[in-house]
N, C-alpha and C positions, 0 to 999 in steps of 0.2 A: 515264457513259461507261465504253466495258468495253474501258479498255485496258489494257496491262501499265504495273505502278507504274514511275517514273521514281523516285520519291521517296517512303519508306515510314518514317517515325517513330512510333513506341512507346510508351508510356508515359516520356517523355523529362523530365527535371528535372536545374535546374542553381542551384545556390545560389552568393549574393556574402554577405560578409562574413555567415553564416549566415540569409541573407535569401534564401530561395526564390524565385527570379525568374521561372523557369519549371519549371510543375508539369504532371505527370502528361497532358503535351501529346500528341495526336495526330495525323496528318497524312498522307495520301495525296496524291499528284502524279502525274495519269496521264501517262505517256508521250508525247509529242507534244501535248499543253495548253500552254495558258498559265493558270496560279495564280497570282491576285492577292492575294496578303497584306494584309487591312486593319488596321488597329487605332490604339488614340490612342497619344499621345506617350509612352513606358515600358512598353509593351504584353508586348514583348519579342519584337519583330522580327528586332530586327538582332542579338539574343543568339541566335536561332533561326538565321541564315543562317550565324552565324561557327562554330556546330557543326555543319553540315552540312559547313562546309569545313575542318573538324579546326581550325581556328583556335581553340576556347575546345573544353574536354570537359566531357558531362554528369555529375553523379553516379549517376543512373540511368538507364536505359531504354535505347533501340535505335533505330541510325539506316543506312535500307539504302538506296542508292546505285544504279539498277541492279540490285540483288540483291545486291549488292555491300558490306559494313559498313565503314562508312566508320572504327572505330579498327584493325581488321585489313588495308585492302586503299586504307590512305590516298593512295600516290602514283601506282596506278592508278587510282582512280577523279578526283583532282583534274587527269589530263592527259585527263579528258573534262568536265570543268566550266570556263566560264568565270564571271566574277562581277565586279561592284562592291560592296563593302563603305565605308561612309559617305562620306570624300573622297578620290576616288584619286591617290597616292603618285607623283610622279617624280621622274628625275634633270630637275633644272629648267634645267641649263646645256646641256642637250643638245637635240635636233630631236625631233621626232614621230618619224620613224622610225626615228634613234638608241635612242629609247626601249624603240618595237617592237622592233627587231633585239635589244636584251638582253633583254626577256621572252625570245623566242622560242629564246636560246641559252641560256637558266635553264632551259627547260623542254626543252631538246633539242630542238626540231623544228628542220627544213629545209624550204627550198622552197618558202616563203608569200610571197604577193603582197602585200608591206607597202603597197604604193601605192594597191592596186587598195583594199586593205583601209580605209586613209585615205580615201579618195574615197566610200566607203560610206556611211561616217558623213560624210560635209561638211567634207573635212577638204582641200579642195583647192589646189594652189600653195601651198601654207605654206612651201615649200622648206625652208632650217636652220632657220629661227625659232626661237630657243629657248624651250621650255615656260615661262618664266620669263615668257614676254611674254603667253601667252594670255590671255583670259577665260576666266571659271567655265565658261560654254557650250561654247569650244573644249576646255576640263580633260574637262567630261564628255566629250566625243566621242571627245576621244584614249583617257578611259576605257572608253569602249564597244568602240571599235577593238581593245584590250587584251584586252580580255573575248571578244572572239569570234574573233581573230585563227589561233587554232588550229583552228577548226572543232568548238566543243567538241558533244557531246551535250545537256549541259545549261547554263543560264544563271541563274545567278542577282545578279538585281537589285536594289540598295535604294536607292528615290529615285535612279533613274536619267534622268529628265528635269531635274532640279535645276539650276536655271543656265540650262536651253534659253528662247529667247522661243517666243514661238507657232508659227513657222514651224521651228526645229528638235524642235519636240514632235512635231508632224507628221509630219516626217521620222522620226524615230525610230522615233513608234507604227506606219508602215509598214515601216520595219527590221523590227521585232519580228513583227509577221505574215508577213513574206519569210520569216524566217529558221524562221520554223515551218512554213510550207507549203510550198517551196521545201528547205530544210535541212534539214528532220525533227529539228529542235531543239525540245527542253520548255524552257520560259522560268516563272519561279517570280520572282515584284516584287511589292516591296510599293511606294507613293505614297501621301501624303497627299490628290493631286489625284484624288479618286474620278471623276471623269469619264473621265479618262487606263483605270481602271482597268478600266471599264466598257465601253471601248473596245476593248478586245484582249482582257479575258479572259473564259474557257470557266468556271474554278471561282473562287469567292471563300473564303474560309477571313478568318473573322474570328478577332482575339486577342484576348484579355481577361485581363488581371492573370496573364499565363503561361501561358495555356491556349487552347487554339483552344475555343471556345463553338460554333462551326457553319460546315460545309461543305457546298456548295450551291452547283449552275450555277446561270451565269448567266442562262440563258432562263429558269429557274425563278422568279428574283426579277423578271424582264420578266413576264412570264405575273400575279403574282399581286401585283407593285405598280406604282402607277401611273405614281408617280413614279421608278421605277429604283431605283437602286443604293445612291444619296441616302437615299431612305426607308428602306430595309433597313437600312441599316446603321445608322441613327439609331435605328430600331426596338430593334436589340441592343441598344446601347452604353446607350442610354436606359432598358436595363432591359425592355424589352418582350417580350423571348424573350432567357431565357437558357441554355437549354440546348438539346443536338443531340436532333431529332425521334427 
């Protein structure tokens, strides 16, 4: 796809307790796609997503935003990212849109459609209910609703069906295609539920032990396996191709 990078990482590395977690990682996100992040459990997904959003810094390499670097031009480019990062966080005595309204006055904006924005995700007649009462499936939506409430440019998702039954996946995975063809939104998620993933996204980018191992649309891996996305990605992780062509 030959569009301009959304999302362009570098030779990126970040060590815990002098244990290299993510190595020598690289990563393009074009523009208006949707990148499905795969990898097994410690891969290093959600340590990848949280230094995208300055949340955790790397010790080496480079991460550009837009064109944008994100340790230089942090509080610009995070009022064009929206994101879920593992369980998202509320004030739990408060309403859904109490909620919203204090995002939306942390970040300075005015003049959002809290309501319309609730109803998007399935968040309808809740009136005050307080977050305290939800389920996980209403926690995600109201997370969703958060995430995108600004109109961000880009989105970033981790296990953000979590909690939905089948009928709010649905929903969702038709959000996420709205909001890309309709919004001119790049959406970047990673799911364990490969189906989900295979569903909406354009590129896949697998992880391995810190390292993205290989990037490659999705018709690419329709085209040359039979079974989908399933096999491919079994094919990596099982050792079967471990490096980028």
């Amino acid at each position: 796809m030959d569009y301009e990078s959304a999302v362009k990482i570098s030779g990126l590395v970040k060590t815990f307790n002098q244990k290299e977690v993510i190595r020598n990682c690289n990563m393009t996100v074009s523009k208006g796609s949707v990148y499905g992040l795969l990898g097994v459990n410690g891969a290093g997904k959600t340590t990848i997503f949280k230094m995208l959003l300055g949340l955790v810094h790397p010790v080496a390499g480079h991460i550009e935003i837009f064109g944008k670097d994100i340790q230089v031009d942090k509080k610009c480019i995070l009022r064009n990212v929206g994101s879920i990062i593992e369980t998202p966080i509320f004030y739990e005595h408060l309403s859904a849109f109490k909620n919203l309204e204090i995002h939306l006055s942390y970040m300075g904006i005015q003049n959002t459609d809290i309501q319309k924005t609730l109803g998007i995700v399935g968040l309808h007649d809740i009136g005050n209910q307080p977050v305290s009462q939800f389920s996980l499936g209403m926690r995600q939506r109201l997370g969703i609703a958060r995430a995108i409430i600004h109109h961000p440019k880009l989105l970033i998702l981790d296990e953000p069906i979590n909690g939905l039954d089948p009928v709010g996946i649905r929903e969702m995975r038709e959000l996420f295609q709205d909001l890309v063809k309709k919004h001119d939104m790049t959406i970047l998620v990673s799911s364990h539920i490969l189906s989900e993933i295979e569903h909406i996204s354009d590129v896949i980018g697998i992880i391995e032990e810190g390292c993205i191992v290989k990037e490659i649309e999705l018709s690419t891996i329709e085209k040359d396996f039979a079974d989908g996305l399933e096999e491919y990605f079994f094919s990596i992780v099982n050792g079967g191709m471990k490096h980028n062509d």
